[in-house]
C-alpha positions as CSV (number, residue, x, y, z in Angstrom):
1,X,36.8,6.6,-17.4
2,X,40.4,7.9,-17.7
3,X,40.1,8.6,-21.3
4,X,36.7,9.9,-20.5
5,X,38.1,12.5,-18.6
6,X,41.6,13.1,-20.7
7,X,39.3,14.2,-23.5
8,X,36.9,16.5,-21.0
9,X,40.4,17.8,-19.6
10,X,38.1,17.0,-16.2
11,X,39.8,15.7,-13.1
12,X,39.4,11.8,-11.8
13,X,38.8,13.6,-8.1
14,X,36.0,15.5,-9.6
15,X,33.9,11.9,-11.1
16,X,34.8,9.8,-8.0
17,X,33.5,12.9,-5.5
18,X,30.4,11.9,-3.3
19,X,28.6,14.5,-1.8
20,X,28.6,14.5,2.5
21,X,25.5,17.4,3.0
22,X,23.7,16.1,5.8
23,X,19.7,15.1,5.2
24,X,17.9,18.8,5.5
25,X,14.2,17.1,6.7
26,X,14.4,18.1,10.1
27,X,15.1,21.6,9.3
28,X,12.5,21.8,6.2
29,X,10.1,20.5,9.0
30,X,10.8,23.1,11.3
31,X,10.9,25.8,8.9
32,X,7.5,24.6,7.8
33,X,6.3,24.4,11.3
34,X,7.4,28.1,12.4
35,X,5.3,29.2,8.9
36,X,2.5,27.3,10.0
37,X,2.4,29.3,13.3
38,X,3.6,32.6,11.8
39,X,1.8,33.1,8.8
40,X,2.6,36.6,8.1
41,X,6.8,35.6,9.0
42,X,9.2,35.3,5.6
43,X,12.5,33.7,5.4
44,X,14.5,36.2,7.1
45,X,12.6,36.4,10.5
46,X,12.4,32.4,10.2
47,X,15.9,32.5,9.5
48,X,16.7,35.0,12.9
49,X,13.7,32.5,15.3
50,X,16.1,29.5,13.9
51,X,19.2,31.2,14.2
52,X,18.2,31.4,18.2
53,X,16.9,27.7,18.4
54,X,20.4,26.9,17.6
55,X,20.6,26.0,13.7
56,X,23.8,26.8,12.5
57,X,22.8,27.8,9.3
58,X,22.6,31.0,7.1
59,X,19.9,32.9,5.4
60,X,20.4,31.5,2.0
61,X,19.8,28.1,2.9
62,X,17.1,29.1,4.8
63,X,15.5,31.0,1.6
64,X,16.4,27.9,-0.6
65,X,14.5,25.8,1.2
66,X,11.7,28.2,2.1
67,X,11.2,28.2,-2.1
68,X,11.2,24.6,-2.4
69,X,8.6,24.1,0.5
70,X,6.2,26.5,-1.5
71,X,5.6,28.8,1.4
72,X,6.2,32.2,-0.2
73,X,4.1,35.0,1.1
74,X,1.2,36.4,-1.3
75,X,1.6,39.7,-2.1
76,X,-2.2,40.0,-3.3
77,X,-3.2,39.9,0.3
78,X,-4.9,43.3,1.8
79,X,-3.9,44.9,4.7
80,X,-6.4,44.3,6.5
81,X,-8.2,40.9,6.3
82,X,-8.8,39.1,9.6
83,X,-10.1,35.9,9.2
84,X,-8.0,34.6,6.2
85,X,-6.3,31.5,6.6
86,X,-3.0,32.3,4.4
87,X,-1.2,29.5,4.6
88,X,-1.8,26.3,7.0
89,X,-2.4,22.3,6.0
90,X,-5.8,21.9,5.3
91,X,-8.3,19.7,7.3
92,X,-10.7,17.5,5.8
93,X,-14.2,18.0,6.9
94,X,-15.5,15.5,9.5
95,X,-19.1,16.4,9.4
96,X,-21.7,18.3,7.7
97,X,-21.8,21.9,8.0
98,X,-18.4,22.5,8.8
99,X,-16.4,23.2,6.0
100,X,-18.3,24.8,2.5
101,X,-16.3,25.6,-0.8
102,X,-17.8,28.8,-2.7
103,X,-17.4,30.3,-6.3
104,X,-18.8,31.8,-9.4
105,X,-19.9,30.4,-12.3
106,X,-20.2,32.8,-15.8
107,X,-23.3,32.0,-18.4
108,X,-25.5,34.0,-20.2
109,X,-29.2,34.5,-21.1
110,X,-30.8,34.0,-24.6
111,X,-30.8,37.6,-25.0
112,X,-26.5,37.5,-24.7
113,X,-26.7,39.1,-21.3
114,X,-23.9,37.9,-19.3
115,X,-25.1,36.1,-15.8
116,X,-22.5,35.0,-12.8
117,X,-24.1,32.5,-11.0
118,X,-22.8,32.1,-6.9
119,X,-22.2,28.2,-6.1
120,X,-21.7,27.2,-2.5
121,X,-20.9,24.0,-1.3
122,X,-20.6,21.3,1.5
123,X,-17.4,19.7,1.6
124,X,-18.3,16.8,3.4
125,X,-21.8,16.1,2.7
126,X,-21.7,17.6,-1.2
127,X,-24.7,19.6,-0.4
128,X,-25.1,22.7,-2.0
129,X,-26.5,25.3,-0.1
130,X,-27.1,27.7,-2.3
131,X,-26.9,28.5,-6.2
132,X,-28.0,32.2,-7.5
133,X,-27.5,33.7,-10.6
134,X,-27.9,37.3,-10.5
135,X,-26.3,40.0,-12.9
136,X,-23.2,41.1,-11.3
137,X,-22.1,40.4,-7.6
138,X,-20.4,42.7,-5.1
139,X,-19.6,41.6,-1.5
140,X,-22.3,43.0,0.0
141,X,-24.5,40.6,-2.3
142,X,-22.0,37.6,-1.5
143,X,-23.0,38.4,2.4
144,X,-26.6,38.7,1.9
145,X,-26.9,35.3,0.3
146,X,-24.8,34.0,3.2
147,X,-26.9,35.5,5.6
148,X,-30.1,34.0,3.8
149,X,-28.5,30.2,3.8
150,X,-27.2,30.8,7.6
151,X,-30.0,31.6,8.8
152,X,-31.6,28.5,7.2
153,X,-29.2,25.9,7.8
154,X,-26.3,27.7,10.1
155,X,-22.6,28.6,9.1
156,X,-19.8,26.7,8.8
157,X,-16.6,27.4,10.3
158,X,-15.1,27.5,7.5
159,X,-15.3,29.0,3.8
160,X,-12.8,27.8,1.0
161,X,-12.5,31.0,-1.6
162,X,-10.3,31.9,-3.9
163,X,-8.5,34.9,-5.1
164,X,-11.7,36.9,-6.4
165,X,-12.3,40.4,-5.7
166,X,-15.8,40.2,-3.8
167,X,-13.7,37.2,-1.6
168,X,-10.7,39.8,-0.9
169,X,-13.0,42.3,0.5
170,X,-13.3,44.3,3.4
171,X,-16.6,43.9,3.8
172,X,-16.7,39.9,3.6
173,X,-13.0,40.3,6.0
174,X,-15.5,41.7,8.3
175,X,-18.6,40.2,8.2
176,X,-16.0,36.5,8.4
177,X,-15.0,38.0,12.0
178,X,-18.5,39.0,13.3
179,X,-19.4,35.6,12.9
180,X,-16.4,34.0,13.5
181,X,-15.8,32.5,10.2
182,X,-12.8,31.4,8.4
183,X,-11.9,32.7,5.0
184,X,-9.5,29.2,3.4
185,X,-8.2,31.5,0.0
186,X,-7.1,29.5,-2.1
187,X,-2.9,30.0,-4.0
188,X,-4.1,32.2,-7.1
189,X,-3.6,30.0,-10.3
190,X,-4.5,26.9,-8.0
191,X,-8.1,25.8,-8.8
192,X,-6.9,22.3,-7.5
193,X,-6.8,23.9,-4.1
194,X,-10.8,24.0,-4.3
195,X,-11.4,21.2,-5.6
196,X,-14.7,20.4,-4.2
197,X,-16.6,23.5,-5.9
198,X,-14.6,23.0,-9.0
199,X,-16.6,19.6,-9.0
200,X,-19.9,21.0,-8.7
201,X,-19.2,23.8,-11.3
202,X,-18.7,21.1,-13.7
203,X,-21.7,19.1,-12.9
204,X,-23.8,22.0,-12.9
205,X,-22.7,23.4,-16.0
206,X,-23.0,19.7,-17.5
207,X,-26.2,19.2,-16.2
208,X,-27.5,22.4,-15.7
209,X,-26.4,25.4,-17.8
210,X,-25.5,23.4,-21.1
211,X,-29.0,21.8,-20.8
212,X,-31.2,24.8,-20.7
213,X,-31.7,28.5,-22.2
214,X,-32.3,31.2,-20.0
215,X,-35.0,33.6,-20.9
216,X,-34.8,36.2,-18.2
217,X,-33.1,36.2,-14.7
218,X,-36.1,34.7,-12.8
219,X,-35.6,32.4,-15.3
220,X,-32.5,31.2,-14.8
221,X,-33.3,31.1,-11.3
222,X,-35.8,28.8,-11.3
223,X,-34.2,26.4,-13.0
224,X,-30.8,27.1,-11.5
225,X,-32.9,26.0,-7.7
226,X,-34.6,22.9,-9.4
227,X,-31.5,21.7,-10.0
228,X,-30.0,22.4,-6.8
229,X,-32.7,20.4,-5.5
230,X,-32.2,17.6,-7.5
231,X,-28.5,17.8,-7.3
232,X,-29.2,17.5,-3.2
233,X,-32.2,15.2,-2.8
234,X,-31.9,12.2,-5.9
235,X,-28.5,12.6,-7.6
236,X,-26.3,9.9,-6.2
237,X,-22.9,10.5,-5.6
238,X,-20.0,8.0,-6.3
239,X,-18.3,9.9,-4.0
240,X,-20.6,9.6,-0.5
241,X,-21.9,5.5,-1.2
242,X,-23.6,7.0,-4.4
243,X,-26.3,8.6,-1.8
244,X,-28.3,11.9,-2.3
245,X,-25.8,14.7,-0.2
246,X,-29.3,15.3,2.0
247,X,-28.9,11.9,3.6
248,X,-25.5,13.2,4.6
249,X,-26.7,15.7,6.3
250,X,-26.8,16.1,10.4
251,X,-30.4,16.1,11.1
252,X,-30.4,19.6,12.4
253,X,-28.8,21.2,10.0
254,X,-31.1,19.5,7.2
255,X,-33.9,20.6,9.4
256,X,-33.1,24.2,9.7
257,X,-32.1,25.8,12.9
258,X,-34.2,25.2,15.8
C-alpha cells in the first residue's frame, strides 16, 4: 500500500479515510412526503418548508436528492388541468370498476388506410370496457366513448393515461372534473407505468389485429367487439385464477347501472 501510493504520489490519509455523512433516509422520506402533498412544489420551496421544520441543510443537497428520488416536475403539463394526478404512489385497485388503464392502438385497413383503435381497461378485473377503432380521435371522441361505457357500466375513479395529446386536453381536464375523475398520466417515455393496457395492447394485437384484415371501418369494428367479447367472457387469465375478467366483475357493474 505504501509503494502503492509512492508511485500515485497519493497520500496514506487519503486511502485510510472513511467517510462520517450521516444516513440521508429520513430526510429523502420527508422530501418525498412534502412532494407527495405538494405536487406542483420543486426543490427550492421544499428546500425553504424544510428549512423551517428545522433541517439544517442547504439547497444543493436538497436538489441532489430531489434528482435521485425521481421527483422532477414535468414541464409538458398544461396550465390548466385539474384532475391530473402528477405525481403520487400509485394504488392498486381493490375492486372492479375503480381504477381503468386507457390507450391507442395504430393498424390499418386492407386498403392501407391508417386506423387508431381506443383500448380501455379494468385494472383489477382485466375487463375491457371498450375497444373502437375509428379513423382519427380528438378528445371530444375520447369523451363520447367514455360517456357511452359510463353510462353502461359507470365510471371509475380513476383513469391511467399517458402523455398523448387527446389525454392532455382541456376538454377531457374538464369533463375528468364534472364527473369527478382522476386523470393517473403516466412519466412520458414510461410505458411500464401503464402496464395493465400495455398488456392488453399486446394481446389484442396478437390475437386480434395480426389475425384478421380489415376491409372497411365497420369492419374492423365488428371484429374489434367480437374480440372484446371474447377477451371478457372465455379467455382465461393467468393473472385472475385463469378466469374470464366478467366473473371478476361486481355484479352491478356487469349488470349495468340500475
Amino acid at each position: 500500500m505504501r509503494r502503492t501510493c509512492q508511485v500515485l504520489r497519493a497520500e496514506r490519509s487519503s486511502y485510510h479515510y472513511k467517510g462520517r455523512r450521516r444516513s440521508q433516509a429520513a430526510l429523502m422520506e420527508r422530501i418525498k412526503e412534502i412532494a407527495a402533498t405538494r405536487i406542483r412544489y420543486g426543490y427550492r420551496r421544499i428546500h425553504v418548508l424544510l428549512r423551517r421544520e428545522g433541517w439544517a441543510i442547504n439547497q444543493k443537497r436538497v436538489y441532489r436528492l430531489y434528482k435521485a428520488l425521481g421527483l422532477q416536475l414535468r414541464n409538458k403539463t398544461p396550465k390548466r388541468r385539474v384532475k391530473a394526478n402528477l405525481r403520487e404512489d400509485r394504488c392498486p385497485a381493490v375492486r372492479s370498476n375503480e381504477t381503468w388503464a386507457m390507450d391507442f392502438v395504430h393498424d390499418q385497413l386492407a386498403t392501407g388506410t391508417k386506423i387508431r383503435v381506443l383500448t380501455i381497461v379494468d385494472t383489477f378485473s382485466r375487463y375491457a370496457p371498450a375497444i373502437v377503432p375509428r379513423f382519427s380521435f380528438r378528445a371530444p371522441d375520447v369523451i363520447e366513448v367514455l360517456e357511452r361505457v359510463g353510462a353502461e357500466i359507470g365510471l371509475p375513479r380513476t383513469i391511467r393515461v399517458d402523455q398523448g395529446s387527446e389525454f392532455v386536453s382541456r376538454d377531457l381536464d374538464l369533463w375528468a372534473y364534472q364527473r369527478d375523475v382522476t386523470l393517473d398520466f403516466s412519466r412520458p417515455g414510461k410505458p411500464t407505468d401503464n402496464a395493465f393496457i400495455e398488456s392488453l395492447n399486446g394481446k389484442f394485437r396478437a390475437e386480434c389485429l395480426s389475425a384478421h384484415w380489415f376491409m372497411t371501418l365497420d369492419d374492423a369494428a365488428r371484429k374489434c367487439e367480437a374480440w372484446r367479447r371474447d377477451y371478457n367472457e372465455v379467455r382465461p387469465h393467468s393473472s385472475i385464477g385463469n378466469k374470464p375478467p366478467i366473473e371478476l366483475m361486481d355484479r352491478s357493474v356487469a349488470d349495468g347501472p340500475h
